[in-house]
N, C-alpha and C positions, 0 to 999 in steps of 0.2 A: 430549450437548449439546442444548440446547430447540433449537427453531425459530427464536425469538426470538433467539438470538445469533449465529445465520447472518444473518437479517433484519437485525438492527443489524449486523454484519460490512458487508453488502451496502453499508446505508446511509452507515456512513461511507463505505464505499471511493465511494460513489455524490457525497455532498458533497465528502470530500477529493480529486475529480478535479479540484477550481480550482487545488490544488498541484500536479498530473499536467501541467498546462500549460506551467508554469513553467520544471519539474524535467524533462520530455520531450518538452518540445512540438518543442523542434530534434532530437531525438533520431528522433522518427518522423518530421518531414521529412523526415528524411536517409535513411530506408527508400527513398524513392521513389527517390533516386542510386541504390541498390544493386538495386535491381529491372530486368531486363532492359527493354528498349524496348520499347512496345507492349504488354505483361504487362497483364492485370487488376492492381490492385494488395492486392482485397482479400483473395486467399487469404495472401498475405505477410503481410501486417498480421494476418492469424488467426494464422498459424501464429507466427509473432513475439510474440502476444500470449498466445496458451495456453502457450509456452516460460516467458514472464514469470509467468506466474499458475502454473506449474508449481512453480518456482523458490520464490515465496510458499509453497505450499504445504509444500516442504520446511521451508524456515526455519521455519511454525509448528508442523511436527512435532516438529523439536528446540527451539522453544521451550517446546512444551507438554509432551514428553520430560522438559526441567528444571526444570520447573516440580513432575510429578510428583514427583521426588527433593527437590525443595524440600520439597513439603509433607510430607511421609512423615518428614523429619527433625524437621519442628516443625509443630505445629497453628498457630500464629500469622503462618506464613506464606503461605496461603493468602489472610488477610487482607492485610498487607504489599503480595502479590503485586496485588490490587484496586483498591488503592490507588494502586497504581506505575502501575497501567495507567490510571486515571483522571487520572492528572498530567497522562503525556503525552498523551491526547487532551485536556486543558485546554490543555497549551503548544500542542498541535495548533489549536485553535482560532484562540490568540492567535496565532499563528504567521500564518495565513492573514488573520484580522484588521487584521493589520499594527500590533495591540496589544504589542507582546515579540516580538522576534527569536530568542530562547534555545533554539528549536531548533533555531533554524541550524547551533549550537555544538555541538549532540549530533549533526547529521549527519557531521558531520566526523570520529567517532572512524568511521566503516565505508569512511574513504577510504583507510587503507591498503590491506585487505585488497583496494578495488576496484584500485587499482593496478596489483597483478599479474593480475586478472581481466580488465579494458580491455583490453592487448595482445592477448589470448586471441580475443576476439571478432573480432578484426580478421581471422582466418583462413576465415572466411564469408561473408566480400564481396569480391565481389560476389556475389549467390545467385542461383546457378542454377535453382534449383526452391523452391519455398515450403518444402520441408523444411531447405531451408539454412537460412532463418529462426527454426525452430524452436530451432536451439542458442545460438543469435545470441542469442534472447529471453530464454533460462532466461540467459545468463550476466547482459545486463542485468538482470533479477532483483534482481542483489544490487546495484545503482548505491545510494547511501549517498542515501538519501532519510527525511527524517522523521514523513510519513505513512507508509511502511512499518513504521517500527518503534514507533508506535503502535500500529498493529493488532497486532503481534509481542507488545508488553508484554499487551494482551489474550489472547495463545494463552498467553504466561506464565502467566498469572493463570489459566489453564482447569487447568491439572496435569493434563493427559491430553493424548497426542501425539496421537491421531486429531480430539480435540476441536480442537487447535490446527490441524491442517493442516486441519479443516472452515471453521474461523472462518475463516484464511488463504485460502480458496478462493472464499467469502462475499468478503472485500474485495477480490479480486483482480475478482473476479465486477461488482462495483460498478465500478472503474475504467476496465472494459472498454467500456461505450458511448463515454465522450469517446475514449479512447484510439481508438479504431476510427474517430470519425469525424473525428477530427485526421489520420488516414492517410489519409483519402479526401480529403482537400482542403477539407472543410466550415470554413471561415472564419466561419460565425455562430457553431458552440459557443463557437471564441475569444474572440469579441466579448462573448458574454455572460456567460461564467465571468470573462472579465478585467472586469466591469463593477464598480465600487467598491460598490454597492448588492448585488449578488448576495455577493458577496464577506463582507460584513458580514451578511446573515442567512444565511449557510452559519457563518462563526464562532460567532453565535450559537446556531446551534442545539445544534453540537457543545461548548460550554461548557454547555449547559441539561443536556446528555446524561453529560457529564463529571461535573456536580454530581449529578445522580441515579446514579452508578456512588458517586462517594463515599459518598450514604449509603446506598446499598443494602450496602457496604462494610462499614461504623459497624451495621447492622442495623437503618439506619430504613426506615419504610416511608411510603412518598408517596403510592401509587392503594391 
């Protein structure tokens, strides 16, 4: 894997934290119930949040796991796979946009499995030590979210499992400032990721980014 596709990992996961709001903004409020009275809050919220980015990393080793076997069956699927992963960081865009809804509709196939995963979590709260947190986090991990499996169609498209869980660790890696500082109570991130204007040049950029994935795809070249 370059540099470059850690860097872009980062960065989306760094823009698509205005969906992190949204999708777990009550989610890590509710940390603060489950944290003992008087507790610092931030080693929780670390250890909660490396469980989550753990998790990431899993899902993009077996993305990029089958992704290998994809390509290995067919040379044209490698391209395919580029393809696919530049979609959803377009819906990703429009998504956050508030251009197209439609990936609303792809989050919903990962709400079975979350299903019987929710109940599971609930056996760690209230947490006694920030390492209770840690298992708490990797399960939310897999909460059926549509910037995750964006970056996911990306470990797809890498055909290598260590590439994948790099990329994977890269967004996870990016999500991580807001996430952290929605635990500690900081009220401006919210204010300003939920801002209509920020909102619309984060979509933007990542449609700019999604277009240049298509035709790096197609084997055009742009710089």
């Amino acid at each position: 894997m370059t540099d470059l596709s850690f860097y872009a990992a980062f960065l989306i996961g760094l823009a698509g934290s205005v969906h992190c709001i949204g999708m777990c903004g009550g989610i890590v409020s509710a940390l603060t119930f489950a944290i003992p009275a008087n507790k610092n809050v931030f080693p929780y919220a670390l250890a909660y949040n490396i469980g989550r980015i753990s998790s990431y990393c899993l899902a993009g080793a077996l993305s990029g796991f089958l992704g290998q076997i994809a390509t290995q069956q067919s040379q044209s699927a490698l391209v395919v796979l580029q393809i696919l992963s530049a979609l959803f960081l377009l819906m990703l865009a429009c998504y956050i946009g508030g251009w197209w809804q439609g990936l609303a509709q792809v989050e919903r196939l990962g709400k079975y499995l979350w299903k019987h995963l929710s109940p599971i979590s609930k056996r760690f709260i209230p947490f006694k030590t920030p390492m209770h947190a840690l298992p708490y986090g990797m399960i939310w991990g897999w909460l059926p979210c549509g910037l995750v499996y964006s970056a996911l169609t990306w470990s797809l498209a890498s055909g290598n499992a260590l590439t994948g869980a790099k990329i994977m660790l890269g967004f996870g890696l990016g999500t991580l400032p807001i996430m952290l500082l929605m635990a500690l109570g900081i009220k401006q991130v919210s204010v300003l990721v939920r801002h209509p204007l920020f909102k619309q040049v984060v979509a933007l950029s990542l449609a700019c980014y999604a277009l240049f994935m298509f035709a790096s795809a197609f084997g055009f070249t742009l710089f």
